[in-house]
N, C-alpha and C positions, 0 to 999 in steps of 0.2 A: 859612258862619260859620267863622273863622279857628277852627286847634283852641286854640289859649290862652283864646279867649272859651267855646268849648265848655266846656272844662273849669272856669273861670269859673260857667258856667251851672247844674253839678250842686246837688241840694238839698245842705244841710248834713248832716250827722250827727244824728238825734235825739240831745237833750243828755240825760246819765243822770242820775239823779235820786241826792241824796246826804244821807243821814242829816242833812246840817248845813244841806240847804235848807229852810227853815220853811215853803217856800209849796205846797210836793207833798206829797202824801199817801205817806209810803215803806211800805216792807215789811211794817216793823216796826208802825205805826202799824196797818195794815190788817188783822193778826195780831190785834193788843190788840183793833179793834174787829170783828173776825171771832170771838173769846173772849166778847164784851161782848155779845154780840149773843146767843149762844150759852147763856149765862149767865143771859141775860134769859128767855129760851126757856124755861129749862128750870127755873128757882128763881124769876125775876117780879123780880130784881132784879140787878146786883154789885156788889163789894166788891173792894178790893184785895187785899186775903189771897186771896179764891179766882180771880183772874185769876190774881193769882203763881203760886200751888198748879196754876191750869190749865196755865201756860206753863211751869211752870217754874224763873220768874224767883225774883229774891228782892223783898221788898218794900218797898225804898227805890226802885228801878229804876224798876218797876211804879207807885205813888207817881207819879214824877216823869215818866213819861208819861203818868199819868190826868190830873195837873192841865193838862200840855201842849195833851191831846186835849181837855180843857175849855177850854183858853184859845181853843184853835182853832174852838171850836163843837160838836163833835161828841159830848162826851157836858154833862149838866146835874146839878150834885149836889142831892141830896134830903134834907137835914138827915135824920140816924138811918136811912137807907137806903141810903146810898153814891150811887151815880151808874146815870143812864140814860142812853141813848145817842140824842140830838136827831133828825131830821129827813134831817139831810146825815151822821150816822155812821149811820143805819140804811141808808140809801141807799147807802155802803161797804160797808158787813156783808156786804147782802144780792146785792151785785155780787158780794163775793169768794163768797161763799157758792155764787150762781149757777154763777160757775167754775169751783170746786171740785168739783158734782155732775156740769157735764158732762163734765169732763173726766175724774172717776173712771169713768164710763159708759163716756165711750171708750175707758179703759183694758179694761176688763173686756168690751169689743165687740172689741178686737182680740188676745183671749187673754191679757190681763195682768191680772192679780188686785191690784183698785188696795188695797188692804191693804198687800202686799208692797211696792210702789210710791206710798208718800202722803209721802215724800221727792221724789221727782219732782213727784208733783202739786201737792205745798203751794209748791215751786220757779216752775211754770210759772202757775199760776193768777195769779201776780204780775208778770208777766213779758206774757203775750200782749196784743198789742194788739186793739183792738175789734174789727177787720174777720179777724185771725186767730181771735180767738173763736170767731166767727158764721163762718168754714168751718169749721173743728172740729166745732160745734153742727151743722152741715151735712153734715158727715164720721158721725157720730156718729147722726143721722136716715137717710141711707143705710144704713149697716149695721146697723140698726136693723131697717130694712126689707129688707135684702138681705144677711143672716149669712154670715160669711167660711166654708167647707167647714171640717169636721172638727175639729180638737181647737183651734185656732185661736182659736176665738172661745169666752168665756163666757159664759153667759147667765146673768142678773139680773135682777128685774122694776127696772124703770125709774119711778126718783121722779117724782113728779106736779110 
C-alpha cells in the first residue's frame, strides 16, 4: 500500500463532545443527573433549589438545565414534587456513579486518599472510555487481591 493511502487509511479522531451538541450527554448534564440521582437517594425526591444548593449553581442555570434534561427524556416532572429522573437518566446516574466508586477504590488501592483527590476523580469518571473503565475495574480487582507493599497502598472496605 502506497504510504499516502496508508496515511489515508488511519481512523479519524474521536470527535469531543461540546456543551452546544444537543444530541451527547455532556459533563455538565451527567453532574445535574449524578446530583438528581443522589438527591432521590437520600430525600425520595429533587427540587431545583436543592440541586443548585448541591452544585452550587445558582437557580435560574439549574432551572434551565432541569427543563432541558426533561425535554431530553431523562428526568419527568411530578406536579408539587419537582422532578424524577426516567429510565435512561437513572441508567446515567448510576454509570457515572459506577465510575466514580471504582475509581475512588483505585485511588485509595494505590496510596491515594480519594478525598484528597475527588477533583481528579469527578475529572476522569467523565472522560474514560468503556473499555479503559473495565481495565481500571481490572486494575483495581488485582490490587485488590494482590496489595502494593508498605505505605503505598490504603486500605478501605470496598462498596458492594
Amino acid at each position: 500500500m502506497p504510504r499516502a493511502a496508508a496515511l489515508d487509511a488511519s481512523p479519524a479522531p474521536p470527535r469531543k463532545r461540546s456543551a452546544h451538541d444537543r444530541a451527547a450527554v455532556t459533563e455538565s448534564m451527567e453532574d445535574y443527573l449524578e446530583c438528581i440521582f443522589d438527591l432521590e437517594s437520600t430525600k425520595g425526591y429533587a427540587c431545583v433549589s436543592d440541586v443548585a444548593e448541591t452544585l452550587q449553581l445558582n437557580r435560574a442555570s439549574t432551572s434551565i438545565m432541569v427543563k432541558r434534561l426533561g425535554k431530553l427524556g431523562f428526568l419527568r416532572y411530578e406536579p408539587y414534587r419537582g422532578f424524577a429522573l426516567t429510565s435512561d437518566g437513572r441508567r446515567v446516574a448510576e454509570r457515572i456513579r459506577k465510575r466514580h466508586a471504582m475509581l475512588a477504590d483505585l485511588f485509595d488501592l494505590i496510596g491515594l486518599d480519594h478525598q484528597e483527590h475527588l477533583s481528579d476523580i469527578e475529572g476522569l469518571e467523565h472522560h474514560l472510555s468503556e473499555r479503559a473503565f473495565r481495565r481500571f475495574a481490572d486494575l483495581a480487582a488485582h490490587l485488590r487481591a494482590h496489595p502494593l507493599p508498605g505505605r503505598l497502598a490504603r486500605r478501605r472496605p470496598v462498596a458492594p
